[in-house]
N, CA, C and O atoms as a GROMACS GRO file, in nm:
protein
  464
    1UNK      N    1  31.054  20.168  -0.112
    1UNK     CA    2  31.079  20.183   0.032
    1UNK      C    3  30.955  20.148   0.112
    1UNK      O    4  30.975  20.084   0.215
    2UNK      N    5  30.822  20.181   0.078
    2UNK     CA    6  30.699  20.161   0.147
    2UNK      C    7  30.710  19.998   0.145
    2UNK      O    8  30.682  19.956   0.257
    3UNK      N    9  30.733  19.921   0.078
    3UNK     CA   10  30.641  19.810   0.098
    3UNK      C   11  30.771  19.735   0.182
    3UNK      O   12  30.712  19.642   0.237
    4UNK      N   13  30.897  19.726   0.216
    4UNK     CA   14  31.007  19.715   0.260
    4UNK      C   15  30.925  19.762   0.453
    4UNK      O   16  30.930  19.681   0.546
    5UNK      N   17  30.866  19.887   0.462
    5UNK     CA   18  30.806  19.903   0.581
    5UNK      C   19  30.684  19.835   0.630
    5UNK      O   20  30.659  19.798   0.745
    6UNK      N   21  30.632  19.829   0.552
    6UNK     CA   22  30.524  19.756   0.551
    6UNK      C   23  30.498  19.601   0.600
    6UNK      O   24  30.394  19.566   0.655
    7UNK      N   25  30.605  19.516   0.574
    7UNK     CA   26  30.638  19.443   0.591
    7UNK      C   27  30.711  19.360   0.704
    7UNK      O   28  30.705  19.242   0.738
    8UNK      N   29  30.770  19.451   0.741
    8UNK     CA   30  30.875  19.410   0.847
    8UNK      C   31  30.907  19.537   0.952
    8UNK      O   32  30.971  19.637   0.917
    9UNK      N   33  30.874  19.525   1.034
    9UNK     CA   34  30.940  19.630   1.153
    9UNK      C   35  31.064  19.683   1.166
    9UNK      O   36  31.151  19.598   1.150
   10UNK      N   37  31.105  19.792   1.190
   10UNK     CA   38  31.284  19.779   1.212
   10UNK      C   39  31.266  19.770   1.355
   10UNK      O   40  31.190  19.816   1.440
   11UNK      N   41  31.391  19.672   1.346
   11UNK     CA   42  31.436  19.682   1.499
   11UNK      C   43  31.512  19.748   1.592
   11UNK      O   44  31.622  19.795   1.563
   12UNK      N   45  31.469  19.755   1.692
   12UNK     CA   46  31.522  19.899   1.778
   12UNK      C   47  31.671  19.974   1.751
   12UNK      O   48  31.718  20.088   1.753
   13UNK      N   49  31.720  19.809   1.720
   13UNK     CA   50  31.911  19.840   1.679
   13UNK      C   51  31.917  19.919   1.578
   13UNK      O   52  32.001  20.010   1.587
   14UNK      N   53  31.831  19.911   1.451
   14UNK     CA   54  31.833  19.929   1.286
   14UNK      C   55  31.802  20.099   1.348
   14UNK      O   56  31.876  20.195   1.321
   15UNK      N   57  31.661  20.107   1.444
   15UNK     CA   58  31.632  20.224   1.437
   15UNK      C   59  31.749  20.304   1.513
   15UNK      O   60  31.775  20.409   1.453
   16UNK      N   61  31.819  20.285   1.618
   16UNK     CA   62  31.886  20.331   1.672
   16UNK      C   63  32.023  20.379   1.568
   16UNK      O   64  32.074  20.490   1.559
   17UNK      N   65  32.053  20.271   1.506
   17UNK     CA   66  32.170  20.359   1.380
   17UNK      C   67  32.103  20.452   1.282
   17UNK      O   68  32.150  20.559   1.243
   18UNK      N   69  31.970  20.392   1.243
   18UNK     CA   70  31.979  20.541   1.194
   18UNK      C   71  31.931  20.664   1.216
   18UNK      O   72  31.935  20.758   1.136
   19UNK      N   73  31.869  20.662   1.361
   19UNK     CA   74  31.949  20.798   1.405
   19UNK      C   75  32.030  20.845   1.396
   19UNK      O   76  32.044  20.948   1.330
   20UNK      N   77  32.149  20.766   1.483
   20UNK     CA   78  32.315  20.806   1.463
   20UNK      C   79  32.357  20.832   1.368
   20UNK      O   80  32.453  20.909   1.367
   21UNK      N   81  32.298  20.775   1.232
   21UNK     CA   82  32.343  20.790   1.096
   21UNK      C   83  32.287  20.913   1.067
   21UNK      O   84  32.366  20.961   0.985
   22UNK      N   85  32.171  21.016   1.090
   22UNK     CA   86  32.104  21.127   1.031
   22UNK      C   87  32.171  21.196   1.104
   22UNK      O   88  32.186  21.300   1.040
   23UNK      N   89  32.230  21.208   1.211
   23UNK     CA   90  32.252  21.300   1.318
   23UNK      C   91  32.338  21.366   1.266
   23UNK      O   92  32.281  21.471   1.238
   24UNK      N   93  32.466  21.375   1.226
   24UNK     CA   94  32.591  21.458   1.189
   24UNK      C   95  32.456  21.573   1.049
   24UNK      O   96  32.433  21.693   1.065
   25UNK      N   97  32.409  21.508   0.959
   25UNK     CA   98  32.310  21.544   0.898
   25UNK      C   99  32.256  21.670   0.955
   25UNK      O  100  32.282  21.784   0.917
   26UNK      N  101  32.177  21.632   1.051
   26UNK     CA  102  32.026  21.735   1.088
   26UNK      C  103  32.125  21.832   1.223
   26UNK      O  104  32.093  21.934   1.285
   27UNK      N  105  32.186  21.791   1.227
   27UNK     CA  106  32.315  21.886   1.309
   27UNK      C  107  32.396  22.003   1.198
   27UNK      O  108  32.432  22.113   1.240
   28UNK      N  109  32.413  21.968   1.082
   28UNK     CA  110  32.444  22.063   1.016
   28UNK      C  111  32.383  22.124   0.967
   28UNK      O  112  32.416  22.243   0.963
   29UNK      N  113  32.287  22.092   0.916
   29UNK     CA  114  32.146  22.132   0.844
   29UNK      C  115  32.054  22.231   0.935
   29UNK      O  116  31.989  22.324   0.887
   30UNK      N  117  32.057  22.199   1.059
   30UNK     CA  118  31.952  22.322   1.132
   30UNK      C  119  31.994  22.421   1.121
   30UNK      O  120  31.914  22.515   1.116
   31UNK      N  121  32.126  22.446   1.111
   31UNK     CA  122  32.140  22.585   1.063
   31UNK      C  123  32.088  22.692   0.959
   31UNK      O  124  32.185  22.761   0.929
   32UNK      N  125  31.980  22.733   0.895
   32UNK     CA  126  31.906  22.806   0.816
   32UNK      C  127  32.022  22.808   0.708
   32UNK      O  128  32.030  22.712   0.632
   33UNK      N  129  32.122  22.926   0.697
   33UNK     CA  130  32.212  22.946   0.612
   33UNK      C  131  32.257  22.865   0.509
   33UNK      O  132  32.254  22.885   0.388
   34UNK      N  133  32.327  22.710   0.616
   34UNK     CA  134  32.384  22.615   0.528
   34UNK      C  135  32.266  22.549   0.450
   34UNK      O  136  32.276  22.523   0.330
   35UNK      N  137  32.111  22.511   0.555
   35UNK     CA  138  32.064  22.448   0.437
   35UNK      C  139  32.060  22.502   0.320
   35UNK      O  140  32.072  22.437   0.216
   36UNK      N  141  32.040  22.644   0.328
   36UNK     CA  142  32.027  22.751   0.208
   36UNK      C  143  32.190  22.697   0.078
   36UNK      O  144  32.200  22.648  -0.034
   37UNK      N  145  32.246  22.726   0.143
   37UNK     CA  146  32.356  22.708   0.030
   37UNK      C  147  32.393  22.562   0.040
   37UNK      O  148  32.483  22.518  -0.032
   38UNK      N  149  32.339  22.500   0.109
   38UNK     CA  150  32.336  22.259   0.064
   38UNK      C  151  32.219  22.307  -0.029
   38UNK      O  152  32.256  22.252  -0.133
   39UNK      N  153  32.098  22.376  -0.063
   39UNK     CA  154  32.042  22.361  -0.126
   39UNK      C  155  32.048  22.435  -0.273
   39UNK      O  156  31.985  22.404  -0.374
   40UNK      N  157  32.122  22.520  -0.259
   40UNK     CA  158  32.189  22.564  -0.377
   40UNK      C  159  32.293  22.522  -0.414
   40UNK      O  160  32.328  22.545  -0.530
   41UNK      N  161  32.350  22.469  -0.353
   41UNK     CA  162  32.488  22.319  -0.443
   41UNK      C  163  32.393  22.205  -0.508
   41UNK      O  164  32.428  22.158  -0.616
   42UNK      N  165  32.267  22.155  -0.443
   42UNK     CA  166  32.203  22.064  -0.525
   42UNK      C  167  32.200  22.101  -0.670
   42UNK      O  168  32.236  22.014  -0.750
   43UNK      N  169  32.164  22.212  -0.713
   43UNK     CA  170  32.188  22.265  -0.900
   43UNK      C  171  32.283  22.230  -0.948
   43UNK      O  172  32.272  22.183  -1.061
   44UNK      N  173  32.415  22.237  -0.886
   44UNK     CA  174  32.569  22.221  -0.961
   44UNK      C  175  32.634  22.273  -0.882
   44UNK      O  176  32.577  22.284  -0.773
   45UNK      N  177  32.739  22.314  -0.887
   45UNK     CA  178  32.936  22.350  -0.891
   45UNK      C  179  32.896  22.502  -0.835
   45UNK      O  180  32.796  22.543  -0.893
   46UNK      N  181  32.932  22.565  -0.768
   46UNK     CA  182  32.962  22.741  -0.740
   46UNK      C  183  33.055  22.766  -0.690
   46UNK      O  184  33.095  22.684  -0.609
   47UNK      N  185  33.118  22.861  -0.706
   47UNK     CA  186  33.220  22.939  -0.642
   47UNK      C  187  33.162  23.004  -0.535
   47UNK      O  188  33.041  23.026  -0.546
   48UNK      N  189  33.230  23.049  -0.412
   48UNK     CA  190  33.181  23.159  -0.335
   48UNK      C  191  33.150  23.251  -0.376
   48UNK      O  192  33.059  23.271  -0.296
   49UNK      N  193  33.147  23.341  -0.443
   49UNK     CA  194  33.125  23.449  -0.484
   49UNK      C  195  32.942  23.422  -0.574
   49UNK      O  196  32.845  23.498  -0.570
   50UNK      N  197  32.956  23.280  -0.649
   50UNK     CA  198  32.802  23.296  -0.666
   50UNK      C  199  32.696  23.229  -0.552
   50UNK      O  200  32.574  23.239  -0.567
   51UNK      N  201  32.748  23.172  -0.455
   51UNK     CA  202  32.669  23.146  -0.315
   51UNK      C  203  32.657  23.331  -0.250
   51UNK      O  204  32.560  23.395  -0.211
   52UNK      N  205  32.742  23.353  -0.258
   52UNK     CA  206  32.715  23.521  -0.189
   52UNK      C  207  32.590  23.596  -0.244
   52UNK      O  208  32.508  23.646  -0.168
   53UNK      N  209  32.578  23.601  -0.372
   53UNK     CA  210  32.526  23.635  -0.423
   53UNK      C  211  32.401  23.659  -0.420
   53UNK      O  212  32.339  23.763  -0.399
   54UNK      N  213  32.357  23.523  -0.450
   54UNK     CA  214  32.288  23.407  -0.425
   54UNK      C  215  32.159  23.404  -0.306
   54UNK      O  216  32.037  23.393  -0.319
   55UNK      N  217  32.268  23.423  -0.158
   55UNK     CA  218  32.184  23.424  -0.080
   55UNK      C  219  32.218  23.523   0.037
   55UNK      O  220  32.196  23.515   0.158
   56UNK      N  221  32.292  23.635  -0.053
   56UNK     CA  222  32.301  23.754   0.010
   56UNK      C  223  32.336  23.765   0.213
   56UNK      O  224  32.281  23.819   0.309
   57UNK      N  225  32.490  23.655   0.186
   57UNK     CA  226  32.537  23.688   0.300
   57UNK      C  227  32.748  23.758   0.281
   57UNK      O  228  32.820  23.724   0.187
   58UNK      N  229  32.776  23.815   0.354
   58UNK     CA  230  32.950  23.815   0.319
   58UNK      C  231  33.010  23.735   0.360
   58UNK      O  232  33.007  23.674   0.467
   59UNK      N  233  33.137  23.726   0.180
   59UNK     CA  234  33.161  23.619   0.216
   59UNK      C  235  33.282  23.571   0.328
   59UNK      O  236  33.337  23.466   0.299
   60UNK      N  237  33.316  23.622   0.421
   60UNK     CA  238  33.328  23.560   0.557
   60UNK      C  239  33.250  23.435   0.630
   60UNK      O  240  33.291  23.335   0.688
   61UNK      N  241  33.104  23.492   0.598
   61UNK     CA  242  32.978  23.388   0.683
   61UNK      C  243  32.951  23.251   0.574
   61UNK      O  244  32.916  23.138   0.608
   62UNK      N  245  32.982  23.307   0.416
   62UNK     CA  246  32.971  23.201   0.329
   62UNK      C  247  33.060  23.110   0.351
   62UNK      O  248  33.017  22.997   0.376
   63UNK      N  249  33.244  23.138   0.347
   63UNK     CA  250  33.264  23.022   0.370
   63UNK      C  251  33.321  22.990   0.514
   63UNK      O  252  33.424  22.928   0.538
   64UNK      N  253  33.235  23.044   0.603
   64UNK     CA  254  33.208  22.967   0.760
   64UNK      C  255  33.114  22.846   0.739
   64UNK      O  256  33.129  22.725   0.755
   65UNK      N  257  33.016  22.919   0.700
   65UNK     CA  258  32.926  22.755   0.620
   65UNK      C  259  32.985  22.664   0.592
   65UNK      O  260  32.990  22.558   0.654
   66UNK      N  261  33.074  22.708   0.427
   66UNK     CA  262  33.084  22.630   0.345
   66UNK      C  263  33.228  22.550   0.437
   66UNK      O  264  33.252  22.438   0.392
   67UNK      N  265  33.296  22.582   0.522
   67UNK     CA  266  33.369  22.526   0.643
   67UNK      C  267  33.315  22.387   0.711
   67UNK      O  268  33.355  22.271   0.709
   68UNK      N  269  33.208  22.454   0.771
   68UNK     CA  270  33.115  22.369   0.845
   68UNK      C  271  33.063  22.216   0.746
   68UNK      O  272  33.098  22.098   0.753
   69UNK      N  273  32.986  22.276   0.677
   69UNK     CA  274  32.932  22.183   0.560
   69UNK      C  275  33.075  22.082   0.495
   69UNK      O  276  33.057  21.961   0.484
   70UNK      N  277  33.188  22.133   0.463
   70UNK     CA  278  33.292  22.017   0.441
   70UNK      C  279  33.364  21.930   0.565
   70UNK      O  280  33.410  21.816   0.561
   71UNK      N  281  33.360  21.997   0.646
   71UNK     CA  282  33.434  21.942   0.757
   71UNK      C  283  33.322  21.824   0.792
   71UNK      O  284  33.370  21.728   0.852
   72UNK      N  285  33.172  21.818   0.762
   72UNK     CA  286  33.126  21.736   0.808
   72UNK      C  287  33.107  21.620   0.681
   72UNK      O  288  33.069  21.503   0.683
   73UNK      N  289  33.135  21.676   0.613
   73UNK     CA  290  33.186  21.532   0.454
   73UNK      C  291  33.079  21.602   0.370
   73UNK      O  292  33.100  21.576   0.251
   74UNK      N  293  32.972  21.682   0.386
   74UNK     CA  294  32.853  21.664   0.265
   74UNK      C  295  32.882  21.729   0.148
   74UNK      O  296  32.814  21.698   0.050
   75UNK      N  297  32.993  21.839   0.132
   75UNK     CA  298  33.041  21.894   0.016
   75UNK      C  299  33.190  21.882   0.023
   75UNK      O  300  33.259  21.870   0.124
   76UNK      N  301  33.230  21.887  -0.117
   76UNK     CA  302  33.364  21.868  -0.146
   76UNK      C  303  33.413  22.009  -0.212
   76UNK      O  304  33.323  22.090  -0.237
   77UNK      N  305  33.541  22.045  -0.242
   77UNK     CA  306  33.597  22.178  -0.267
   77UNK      C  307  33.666  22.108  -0.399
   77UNK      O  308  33.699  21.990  -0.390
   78UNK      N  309  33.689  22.192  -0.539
   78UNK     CA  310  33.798  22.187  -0.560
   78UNK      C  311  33.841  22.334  -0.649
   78UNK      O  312  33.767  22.417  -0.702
   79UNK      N  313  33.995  22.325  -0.640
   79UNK     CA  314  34.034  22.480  -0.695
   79UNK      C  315  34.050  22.479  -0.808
   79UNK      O  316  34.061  22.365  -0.852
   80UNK      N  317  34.056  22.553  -0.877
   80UNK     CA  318  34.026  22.595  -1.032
   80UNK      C  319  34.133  22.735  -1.033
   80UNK      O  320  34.085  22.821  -0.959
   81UNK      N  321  34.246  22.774  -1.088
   81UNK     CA  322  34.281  22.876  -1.015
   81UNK      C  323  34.327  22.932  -0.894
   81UNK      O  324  34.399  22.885  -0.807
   82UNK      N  325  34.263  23.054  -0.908
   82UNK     CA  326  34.248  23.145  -0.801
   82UNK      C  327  34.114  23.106  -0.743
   82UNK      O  328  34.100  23.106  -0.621
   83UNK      N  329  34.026  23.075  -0.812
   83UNK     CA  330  33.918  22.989  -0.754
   83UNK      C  331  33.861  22.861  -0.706
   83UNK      O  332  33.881  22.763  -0.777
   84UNK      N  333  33.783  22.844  -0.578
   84UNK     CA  334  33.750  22.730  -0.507
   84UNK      C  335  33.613  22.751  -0.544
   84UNK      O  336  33.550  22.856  -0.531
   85UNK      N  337  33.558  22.603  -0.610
   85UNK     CA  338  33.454  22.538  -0.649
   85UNK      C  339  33.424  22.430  -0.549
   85UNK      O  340  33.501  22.341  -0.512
   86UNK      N  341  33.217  22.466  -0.487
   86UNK     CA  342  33.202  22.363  -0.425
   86UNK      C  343  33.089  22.295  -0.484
   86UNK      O  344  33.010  22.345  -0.564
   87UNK      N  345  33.088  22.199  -0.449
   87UNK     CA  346  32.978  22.084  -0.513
   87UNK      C  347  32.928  22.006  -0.388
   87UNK      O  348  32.981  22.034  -0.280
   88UNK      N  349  32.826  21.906  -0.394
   88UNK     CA  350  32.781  21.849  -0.312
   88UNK      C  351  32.863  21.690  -0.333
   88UNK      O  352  32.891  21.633  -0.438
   89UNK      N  353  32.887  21.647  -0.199
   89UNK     CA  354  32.956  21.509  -0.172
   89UNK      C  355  32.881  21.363  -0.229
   89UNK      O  356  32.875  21.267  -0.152
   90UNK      N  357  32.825  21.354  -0.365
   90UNK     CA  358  32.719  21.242  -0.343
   90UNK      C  359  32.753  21.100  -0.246
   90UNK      O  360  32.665  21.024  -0.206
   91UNK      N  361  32.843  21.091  -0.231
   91UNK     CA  362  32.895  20.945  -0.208
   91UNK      C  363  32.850  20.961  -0.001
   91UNK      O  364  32.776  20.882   0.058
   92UNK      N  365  32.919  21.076   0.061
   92UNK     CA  366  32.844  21.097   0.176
   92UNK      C  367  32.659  21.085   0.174
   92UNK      O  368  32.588  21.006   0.237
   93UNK      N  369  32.622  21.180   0.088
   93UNK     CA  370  32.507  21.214   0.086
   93UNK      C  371  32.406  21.043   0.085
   93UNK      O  372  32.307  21.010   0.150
   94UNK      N  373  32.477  20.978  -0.004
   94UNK     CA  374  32.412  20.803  -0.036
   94UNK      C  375  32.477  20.776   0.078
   94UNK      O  376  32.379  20.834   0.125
   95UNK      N  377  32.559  20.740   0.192
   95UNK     CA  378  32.573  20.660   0.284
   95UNK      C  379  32.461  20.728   0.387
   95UNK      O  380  32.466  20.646   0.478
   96UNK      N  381  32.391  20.798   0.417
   96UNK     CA  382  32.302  20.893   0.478
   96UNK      C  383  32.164  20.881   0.464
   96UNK      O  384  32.087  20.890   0.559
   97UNK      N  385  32.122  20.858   0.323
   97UNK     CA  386  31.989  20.903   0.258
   97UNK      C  387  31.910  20.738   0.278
   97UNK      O  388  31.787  20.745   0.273
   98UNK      N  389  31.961  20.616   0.297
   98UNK     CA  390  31.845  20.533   0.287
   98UNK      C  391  31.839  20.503   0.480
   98UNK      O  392  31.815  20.388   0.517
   99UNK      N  393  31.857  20.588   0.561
   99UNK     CA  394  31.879  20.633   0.690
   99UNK      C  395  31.754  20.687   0.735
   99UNK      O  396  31.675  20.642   0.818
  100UNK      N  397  31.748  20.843   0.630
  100UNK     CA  398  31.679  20.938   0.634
  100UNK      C  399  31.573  20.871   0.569
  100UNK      O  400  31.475  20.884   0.643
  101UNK      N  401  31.544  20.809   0.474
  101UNK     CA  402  31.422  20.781   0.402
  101UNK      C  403  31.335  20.651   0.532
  101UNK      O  404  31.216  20.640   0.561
  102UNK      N  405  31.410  20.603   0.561
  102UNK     CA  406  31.379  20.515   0.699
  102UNK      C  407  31.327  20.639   0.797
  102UNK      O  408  31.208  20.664   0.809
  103UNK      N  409  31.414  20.703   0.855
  103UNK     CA  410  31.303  20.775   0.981
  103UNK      C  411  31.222  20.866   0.973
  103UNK      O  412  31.181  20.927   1.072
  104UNK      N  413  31.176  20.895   0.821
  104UNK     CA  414  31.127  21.031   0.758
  104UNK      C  415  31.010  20.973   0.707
  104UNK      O  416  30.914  21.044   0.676
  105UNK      N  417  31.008  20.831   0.694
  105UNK     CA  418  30.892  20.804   0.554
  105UNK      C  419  30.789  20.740   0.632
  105UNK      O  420  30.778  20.633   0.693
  106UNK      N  421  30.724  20.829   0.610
  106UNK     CA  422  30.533  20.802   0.668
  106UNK      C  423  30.504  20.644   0.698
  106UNK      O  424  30.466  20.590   0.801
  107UNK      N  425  30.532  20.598   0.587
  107UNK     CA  426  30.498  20.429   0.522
  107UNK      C  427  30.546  20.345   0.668
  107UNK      O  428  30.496  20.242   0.712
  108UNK      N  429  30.647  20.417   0.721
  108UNK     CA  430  30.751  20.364   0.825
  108UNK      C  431  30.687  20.392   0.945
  108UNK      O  432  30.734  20.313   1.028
  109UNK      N  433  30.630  20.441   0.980
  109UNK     CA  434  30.602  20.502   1.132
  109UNK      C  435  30.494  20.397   1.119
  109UNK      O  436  30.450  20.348   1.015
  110UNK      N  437  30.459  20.374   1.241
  110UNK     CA  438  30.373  20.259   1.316
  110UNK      C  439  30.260  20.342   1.350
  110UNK      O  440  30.271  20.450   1.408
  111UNK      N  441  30.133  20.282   1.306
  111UNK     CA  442  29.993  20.318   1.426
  111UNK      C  443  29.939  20.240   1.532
  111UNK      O  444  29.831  20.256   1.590
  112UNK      N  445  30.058  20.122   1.557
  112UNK     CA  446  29.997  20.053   1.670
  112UNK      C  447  30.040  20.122   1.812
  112UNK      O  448  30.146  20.180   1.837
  113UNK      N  449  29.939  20.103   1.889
  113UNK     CA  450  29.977  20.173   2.065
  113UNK      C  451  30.004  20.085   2.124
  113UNK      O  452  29.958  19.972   2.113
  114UNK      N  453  30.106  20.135   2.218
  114UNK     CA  454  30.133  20.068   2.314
  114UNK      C  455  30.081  20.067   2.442
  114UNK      O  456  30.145  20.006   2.527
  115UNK      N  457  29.978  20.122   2.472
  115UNK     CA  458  29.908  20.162   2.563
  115UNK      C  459  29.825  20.053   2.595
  115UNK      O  460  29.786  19.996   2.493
  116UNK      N  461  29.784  20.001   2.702
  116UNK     CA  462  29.695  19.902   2.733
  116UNK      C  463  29.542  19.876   2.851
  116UNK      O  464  29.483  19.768   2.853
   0.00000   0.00000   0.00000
């Protein structure tokens, strides 16, 4: 990714999508909670009951999260049972991440001023 920046500037358009592209992202994510349990789906598969657990909220507020977090694509559900298993969405998560590695990565940000 560095030498890709290094090289070539993005242009205002490139930068402007991927904003738009992180945004649904860092909109779900500021929430403390969900990053907490997006970051405990990164391990594997849980049921509600081991997110509760876990990060010691009831589960009402768990799956308000875990609501939030699917409705916006980054995790997927599936039932097993009487039980709902969530996992993380990779296929969202990759349309997102070479977005984020663009407006996040040091290599990328400019030290020239515009000041004159």
């Amino acid at each position: 990714m560095g030498k890709a920046c290094s090289t070539a500037r993005r242009a205002p358009r490139q930068a402007a999508q991927d904003a738009e592209a992180v945004r649904p992202l860092l909109k779900v994510m500021g929430e403390p909670n969900r990053l907490r349990i997006f970051s405990l789906l990164t391990q594997g598969e849980l049921c509600v009951c081991d997110i509760e657990s876990a990060i010691g909220l009831p589960q009402n507020l768990v799956s308000h999260h875990l609501g939030v977090l699917r409705e916006a694509g980054f995790i997927r559900a599936r039932r097993a049972g009487q039980w709902v298993y969530y996992s993380i969405d990779k296929a969202t998560l990759g349309e997102v991440y070479p977005a984020l590695c663009r407006l996040f990565n040091p290599e990328c940000v400019s030290d020239e001023s515009r000041a004159r």
